[in-house]
C-alpha positions, 0 to 999 in steps of 0.5 A: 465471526461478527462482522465490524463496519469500520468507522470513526468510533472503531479508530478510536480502539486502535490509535496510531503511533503518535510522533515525538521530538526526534530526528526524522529516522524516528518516524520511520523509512518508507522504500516504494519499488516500482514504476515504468517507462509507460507508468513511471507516476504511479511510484511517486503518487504512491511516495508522497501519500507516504510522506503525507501520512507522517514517515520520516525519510523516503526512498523510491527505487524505479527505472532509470529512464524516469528517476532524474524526472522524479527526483526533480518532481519529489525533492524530499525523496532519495530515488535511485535508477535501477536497470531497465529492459528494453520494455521499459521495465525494472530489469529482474536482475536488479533482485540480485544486485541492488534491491536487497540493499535498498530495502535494508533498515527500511521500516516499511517496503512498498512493492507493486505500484506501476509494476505488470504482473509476471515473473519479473516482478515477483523476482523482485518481490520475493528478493526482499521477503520476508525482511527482517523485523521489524520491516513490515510489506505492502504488496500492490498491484502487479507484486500481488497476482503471483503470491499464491505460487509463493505462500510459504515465503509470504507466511514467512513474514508473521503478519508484517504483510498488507495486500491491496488487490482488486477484484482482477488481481484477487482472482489471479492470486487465488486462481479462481474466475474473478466473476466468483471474486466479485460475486462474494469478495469477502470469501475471496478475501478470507481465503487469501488472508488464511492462504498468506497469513496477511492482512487483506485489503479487498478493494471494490465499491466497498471494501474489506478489511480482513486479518490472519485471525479471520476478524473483517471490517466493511467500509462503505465510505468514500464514493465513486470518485475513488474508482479512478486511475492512481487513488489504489497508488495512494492508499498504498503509499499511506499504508506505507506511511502508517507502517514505517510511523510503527503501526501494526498491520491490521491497525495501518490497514484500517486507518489507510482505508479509512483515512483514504476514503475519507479523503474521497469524501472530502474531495467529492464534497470541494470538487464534485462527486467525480472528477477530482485526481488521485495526486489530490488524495495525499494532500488530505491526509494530514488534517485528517489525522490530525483531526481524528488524533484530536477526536481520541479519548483521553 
C-alpha cells in the first residue's frame, strides 16, 4: 500500500468538525483518567492540551492526594479524587466503583497518561471499554502495554480507538524485543493496528500513523525538542480534544501528530531547538487550528 507523508496539503482532505454557536456540551466532553502521586502532571498536561484543542467541558479522574492541587491548578476542569494504594496509585477497585460512571456520556476518554504499566491499569482501562458510541478512546502510556492479552475487547470498539505507544510500550504490546520494534517501527505499527483493529500512533523521531485498513502516513516534522518529558501527555490530551469536538479516529489521529509537531516546530523556532517545556505545547495549538482551518479550500 502507497505510503502518505503527512502534511499541511494532506489536512486539507480530512477538515476537522468546525464549532458552531451552542453551549459547550456541543463541542464535546473529554474524560482523562490517570495520575500519580509521583507523576500527578502528567493528567493535567494532558487535560489542557485537550481544552486547547477545542472540547467543551472536561473531567480528570485522578488519585485523591493530588486532586485538590489540581483543581486549583486547572479551574475549567471538574477533577475527582479517586482512591489510591498505599503506592500512590489509582486503587484498581475504583473500575468497579466509580470509572464507569465517570466515563458516561463522555464524548471522548483518555486513559494512561501518569499511570505504570500492570494490572492494575488495565483493570481500569478495560472497565470502561468498549463504551458506547459515539465515545471514542485514547490509550497512553501505561493503558497500552497490555492491550495484546485484550484484543477482542479493544476490537470491540469498531475503530473508536487511537493508541499512542513508544518504541518501549509497542514492544510490550506485541510481545517482541523492542530492538525489532526500532529496527521497522512501521511493521511494528501495522501489526498492531490489524491485531487492535485501531489507529496507531507509532511514536519515534518520525512518526507513523496507521489505520485498520492498512493506510500509513510518516510525519517527519517537529524536531528534537519534542523528545522531552510530558510532550507524548500533550498529544494525547489534543487527540482527546479533536475527538470529543467529533473528529473520526484516523482523522483526530492526523491532526493531533500534526498540529503537535508543529507546535514543536514553532517553539524550537521562538525558544531554541531544545529546551523548551511540554506545558508550553497546548498554548500553540489554537492558532495553529485556526491558521490551518483558515488555509482550507472553499
Amino acid at each position: 500500500m502507497t505510503e502518505n507523508h503527512l502534511t499541511l496539503e494532506s489536512l486539507r482532505a480530512l477538515p476537522l468538525p468546525m464549532p458552531e454557536e451552542g453551549s459547550k456540551e456541543q463541542r464535546g466532553t473529554v474524560l482523562v483518567l490517570g495520575g500519580s502521586i509521583e507523576v500527578p502532571g502528567a493528567a493535567l498536561l494532558a487535560g489542557v492540551a485537550a481544552l486547547r484543542a477545542g472540547a467543551g467541558r472536561l473531567r480528570i479522574a485522578t488519585v485523591r492526594s493530588a486532586a485538590l492541587s489540581m483543581a486549583l491548578a486547572l479551574p475549567e476542569a471538574r477533577v475527582v479524587g479517586l482512591d489510591e494504594t498505599q503506592d500512590g496509585e489509582i486503587d484498581p477497585a475504583q473500575a468497579e466503583k466509580r470509572v464507569p460512571a465517570l466515563a458516561e456520556r463522555c464524548d471522548a476518554v483518555l486513559i494512561g497518561p501518569g499511570l505504570n504499566a500492570g494490572v492494575a491499569t488495565d483493570t481500569l482501562c478495560f472497565s470502561v471499554l468498549p463504551g458506547q458510541p459515539p465515545t471514542s478512546f485514547v490509550l497512553d502510556a501505561g493503558a497500552i502495554c497490555g492491550l495484546g492479552a485484550h484484543a477482542d475487547l479493544v476490537r470491540s470498539c469498531g475503530g473508536r480507538v487511537v493508541i499512542t505507544p513508544h518504541a518501549g510500550e509497542m514492544a510490550q504490546l506485541l510481545k517482541i524485543e523492542r530492538d525489532a520494534v526500532e529496527a521497522d517501527p512501521l511493521a511494528a505499527a501495522l501489526r498492531a493496528a490489524d491485531l487492535l483493529r485501531c489507529v496507531v500512533i507509532m511514536k519515534g523521531a518520525k512518526s507513523w500513523v496507521v489505520n485498520p485498513a492498512g493506510e500509513r502516513w510518516l510525519y517527519q516534522g517537529g524536531g528534537v525538542g519534542l523528545a522531552t518529558s510530558g510532550s507524548g501527555d500533550a498529544l494525547s490530551g489534543v487527540l482527546a480534544g479533536l475527538l470529543a469536538r467529533g473528529a473520526e479516529a484516523t482523522t483526530a489521529a492526523l491532526w493531533g501528530v500534526y498540529v503537535h509537531g508543529e507546535a514543536g516546530r514553532r517553539l524550537a523556532g521562538r525558544v531554541g531547538p531544545v529546551g523548551f517545556l511540554a506545558r508550553e505545547i497546548p498554548g500553540e495549538v489554537p492558532a495553529i487550528l485556526r491558521e490551518v482551518a483558515s488555509e482550507q479550500p472553499g
